[in-house]
C-alpha positions in Angstrom: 24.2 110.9 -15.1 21.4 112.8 -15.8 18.5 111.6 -18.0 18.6 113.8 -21.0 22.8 112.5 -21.0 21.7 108.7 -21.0 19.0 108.9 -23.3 21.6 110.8 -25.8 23.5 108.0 -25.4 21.3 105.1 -25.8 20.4 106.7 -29.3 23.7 107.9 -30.4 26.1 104.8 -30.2 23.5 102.6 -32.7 23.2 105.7 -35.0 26.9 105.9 -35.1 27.9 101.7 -35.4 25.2 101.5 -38.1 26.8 104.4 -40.6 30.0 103.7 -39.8 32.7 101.5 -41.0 35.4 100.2 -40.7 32.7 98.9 -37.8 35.4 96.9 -35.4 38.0 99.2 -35.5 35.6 102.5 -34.5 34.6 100.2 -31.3 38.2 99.5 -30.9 38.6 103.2 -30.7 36.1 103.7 -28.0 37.5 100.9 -25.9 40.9 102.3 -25.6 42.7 101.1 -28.3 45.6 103.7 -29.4 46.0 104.2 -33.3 49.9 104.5 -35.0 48.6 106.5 -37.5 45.4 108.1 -38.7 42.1 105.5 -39.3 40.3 106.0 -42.5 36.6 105.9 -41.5 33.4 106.3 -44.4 30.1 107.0 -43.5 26.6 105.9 -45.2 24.7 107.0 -47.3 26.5 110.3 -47.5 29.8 108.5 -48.5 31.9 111.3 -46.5 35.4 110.4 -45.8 37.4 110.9 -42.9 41.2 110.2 -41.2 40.9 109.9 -37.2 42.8 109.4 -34.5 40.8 109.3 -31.7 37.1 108.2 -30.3 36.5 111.9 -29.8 37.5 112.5 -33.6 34.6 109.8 -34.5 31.8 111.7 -31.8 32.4 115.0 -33.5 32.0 113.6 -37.0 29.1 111.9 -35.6 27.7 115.0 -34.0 28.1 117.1 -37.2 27.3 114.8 -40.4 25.0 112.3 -38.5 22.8 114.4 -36.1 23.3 117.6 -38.0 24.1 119.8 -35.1 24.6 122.7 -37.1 21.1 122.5 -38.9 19.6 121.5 -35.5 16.8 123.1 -35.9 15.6 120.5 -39.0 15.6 118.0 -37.1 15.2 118.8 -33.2 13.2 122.0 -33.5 11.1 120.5 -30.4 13.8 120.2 -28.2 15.1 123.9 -29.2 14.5 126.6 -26.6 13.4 130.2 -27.6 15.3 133.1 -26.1 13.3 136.7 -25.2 12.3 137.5 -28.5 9.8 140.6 -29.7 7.8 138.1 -31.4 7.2 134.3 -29.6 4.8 133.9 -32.8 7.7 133.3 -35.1 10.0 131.0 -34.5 12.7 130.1 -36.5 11.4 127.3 -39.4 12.5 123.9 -39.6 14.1 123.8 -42.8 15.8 127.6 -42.5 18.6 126.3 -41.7 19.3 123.3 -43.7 22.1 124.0 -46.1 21.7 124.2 -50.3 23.7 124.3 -53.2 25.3 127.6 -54.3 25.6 129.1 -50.6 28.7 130.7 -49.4 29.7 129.3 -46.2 32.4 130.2 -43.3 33.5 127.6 -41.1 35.4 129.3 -38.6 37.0 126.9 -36.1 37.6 124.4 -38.6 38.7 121.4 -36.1 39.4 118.1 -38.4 36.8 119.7 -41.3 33.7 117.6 -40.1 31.6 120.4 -41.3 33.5 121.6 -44.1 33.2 118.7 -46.0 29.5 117.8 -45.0 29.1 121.5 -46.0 31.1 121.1 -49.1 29.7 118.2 -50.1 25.9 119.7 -49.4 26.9 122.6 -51.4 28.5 121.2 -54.5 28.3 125.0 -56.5 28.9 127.0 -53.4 32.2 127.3 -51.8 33.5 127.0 -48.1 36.1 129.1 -46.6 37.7 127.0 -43.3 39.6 128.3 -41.2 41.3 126.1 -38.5 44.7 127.9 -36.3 45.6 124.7 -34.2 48.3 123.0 -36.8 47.1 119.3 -36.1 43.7 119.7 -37.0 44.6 121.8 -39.9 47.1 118.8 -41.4 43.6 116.7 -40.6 41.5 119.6 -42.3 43.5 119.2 -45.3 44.1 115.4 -45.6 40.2 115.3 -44.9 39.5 117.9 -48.1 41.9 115.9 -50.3 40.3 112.6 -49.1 37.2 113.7 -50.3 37.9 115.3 -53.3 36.5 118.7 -52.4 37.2 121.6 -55.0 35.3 123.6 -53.4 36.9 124.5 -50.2 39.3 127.5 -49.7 41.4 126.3 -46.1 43.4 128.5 -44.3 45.4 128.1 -41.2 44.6 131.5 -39.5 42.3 132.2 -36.5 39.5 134.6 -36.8 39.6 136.9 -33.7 37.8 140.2 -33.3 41.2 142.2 -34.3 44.0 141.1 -36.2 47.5 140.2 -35.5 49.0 137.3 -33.5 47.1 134.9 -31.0 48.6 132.6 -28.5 46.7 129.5 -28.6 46.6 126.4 -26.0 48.0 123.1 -27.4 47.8 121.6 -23.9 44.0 120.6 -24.0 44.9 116.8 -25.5 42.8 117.2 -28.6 43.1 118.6 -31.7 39.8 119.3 -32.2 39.9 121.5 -28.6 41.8 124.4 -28.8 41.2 127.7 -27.1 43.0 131.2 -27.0 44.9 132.4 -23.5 47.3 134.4 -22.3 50.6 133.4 -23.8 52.5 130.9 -21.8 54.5 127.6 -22.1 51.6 125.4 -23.2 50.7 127.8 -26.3 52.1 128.7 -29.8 51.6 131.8 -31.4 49.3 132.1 -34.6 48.2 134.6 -36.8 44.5 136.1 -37.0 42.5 137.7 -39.5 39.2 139.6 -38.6 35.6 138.5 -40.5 36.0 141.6 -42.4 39.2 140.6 -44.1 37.8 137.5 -45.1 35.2 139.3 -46.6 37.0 141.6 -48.8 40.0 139.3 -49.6 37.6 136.1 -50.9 35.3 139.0 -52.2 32.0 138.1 -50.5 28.7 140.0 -50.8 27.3 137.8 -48.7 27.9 134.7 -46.2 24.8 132.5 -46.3 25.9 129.9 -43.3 28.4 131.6 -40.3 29.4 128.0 -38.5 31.5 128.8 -35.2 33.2 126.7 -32.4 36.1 128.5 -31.1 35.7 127.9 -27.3 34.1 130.8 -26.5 35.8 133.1 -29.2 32.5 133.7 -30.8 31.6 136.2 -28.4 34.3 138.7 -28.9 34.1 138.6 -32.7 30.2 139.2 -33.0 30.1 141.4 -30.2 32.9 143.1 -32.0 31.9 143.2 -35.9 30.8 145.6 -37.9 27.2 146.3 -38.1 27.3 146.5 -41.8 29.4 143.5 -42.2 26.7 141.6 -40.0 24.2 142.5 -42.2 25.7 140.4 -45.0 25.5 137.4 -42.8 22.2 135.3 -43.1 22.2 132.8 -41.0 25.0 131.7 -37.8 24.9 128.1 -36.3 27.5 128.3 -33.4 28.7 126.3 -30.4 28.2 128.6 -27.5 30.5 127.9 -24.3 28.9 129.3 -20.9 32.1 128.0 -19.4 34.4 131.4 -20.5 34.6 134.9 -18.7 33.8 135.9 -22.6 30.2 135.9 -22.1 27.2 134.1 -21.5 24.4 132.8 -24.8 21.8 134.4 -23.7 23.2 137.8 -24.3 24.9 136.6 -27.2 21.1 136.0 -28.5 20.0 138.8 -27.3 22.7 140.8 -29.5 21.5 138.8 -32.7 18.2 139.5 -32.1 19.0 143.8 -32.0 21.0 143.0 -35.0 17.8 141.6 -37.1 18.0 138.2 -36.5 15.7 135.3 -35.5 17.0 133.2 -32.4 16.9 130.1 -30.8 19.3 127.8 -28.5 19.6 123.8 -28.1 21.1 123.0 -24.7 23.8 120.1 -24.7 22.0 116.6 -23.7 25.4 116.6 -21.5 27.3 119.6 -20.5 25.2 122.9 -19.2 27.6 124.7 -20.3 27.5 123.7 -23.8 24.9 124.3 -26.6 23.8 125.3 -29.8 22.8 128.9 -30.8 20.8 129.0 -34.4 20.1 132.6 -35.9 18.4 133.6 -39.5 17.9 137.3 -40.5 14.1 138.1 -40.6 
């Protein structure tokens, strides 16, 4: 194990066990133990609810509402790395991409709705639209809204995809939060998908203030894809960028940002070098 994986680690498990509870049963969780039905877990001081089924349900909660991956940049802007930019002098700020009240927010690949609630519940006046294909986590998404009392949220069980129509998506990867799009075969199911553009005009946006993405390597047919106009009504885009798909590769999904008027920077994954973060504001 490398070092930056161990010392991820050694600071993650006491962050989760000390704003977590039920405590015993989470560690239950992690050594193995197999749940009959969904586990109501809380977490402090936020309060946030969520129904699990799985330790790797509990790490992505974790990742998302405890160490903020999505507003990375608050909190870890040391460890960020800068891609070719025109201008090394101005780096993306620490607090650009912390979330407010009244924003309007996308979350497109939805999973369990680990950031739509912390994004719901940071942005009481705004509104997020979710959007989650894979039919487990979207019964998870919507128990998880409900649980928290969210009236804010718009969720809908469609995938975002650079065109729209029908998708064929995997349901053979073991999670429900891990879910990719493939060739159609007997380890997928067909969804339906709806383009940025439509959700645009049919919520009747003027703007997106936070773009959050993790669709296994999707995100780099939809940007590369979008409308330059449409883009220009996005302000900022936190996304989960995965080096692991023929799609393409973060750096020139950064690059791409950048000739689109945004501000850029990446956080490698502590674990996989595949995996990362990709953090972009409009300048």
């Amino acid at each position: 194990m490398k070092f930056s994986a161990a010392a991820y680690y050694a600071r993650s498990v006491p962050n989760l066990l000390w704003h977590v509870s039920p405590r015993n049963k989470v560690v239950a969780l992690f050594t193995g133990q197999k749940l009959s039905e969904p586990l109501a877990i809380r977490l402090r001081p936020s309060g946030l609810q969520f129904r699990v089924r799985t330790a790797m349900d509990v790490w992505v909660i974790k990742e998302t509402c405890l160490d903020h991956d999505y507003e990375g940049l608050r909190n870890r802007i040391s460890s960020t790395e800068t891609v070719n930019t025109p201008d090394r002098r101005n780096p993306i700020s620490r607090d650009s991409m912390t979330l407010q009240d009244n924003w309007s927010i996308i979350d497109v690949g939805a999973g369990l709705g680990d950031f739509t609630a912390y994004a719901a519940q940071r942005s009481p006046h705004g509104r997020v639209l979710a959007y989650e294909p894979f039919p487990e986590s979207f019964a998870l998404l919507q128990q998880n809204v409900a649980l928290n009392k969210l009236s804010n949220v718009a969720a809908s069980p469609c995938a975002i995809a650079a065109r729209p129509g029908s998708l064929a998506l995997n349901v053979g990867l073991g999670e429900a939060v891990q879910h990719s799009t493939t060739q159609a075969g007997v380890h997928t199911i067909e969804v339906q998908a709806i383009t940025l553009q439509q959700v645009f005009d049919e919520h009747g946006l003027e703007r997106c203030d936070f773009l959050k993405m993790d669709i296994e390597g999707g995100e780099y047919a939809i940007l590369q894809g979008v409308d330059a106009n449409l883009l220009k009504r996005v302000q900022r885009i936190a996304l989960e960028y995965h080096d692991n798909t023929p799609a393409g590769k973060h750096d020139e999904l950064g690059r791409l940002l950048q000739d689109h008027g945004f501000q850029v920077q990446m956080r490698p994954n502590p674990v996989h070098d595949y995996l990362g973060y990709l953090y972009a504001v409009r300048d």
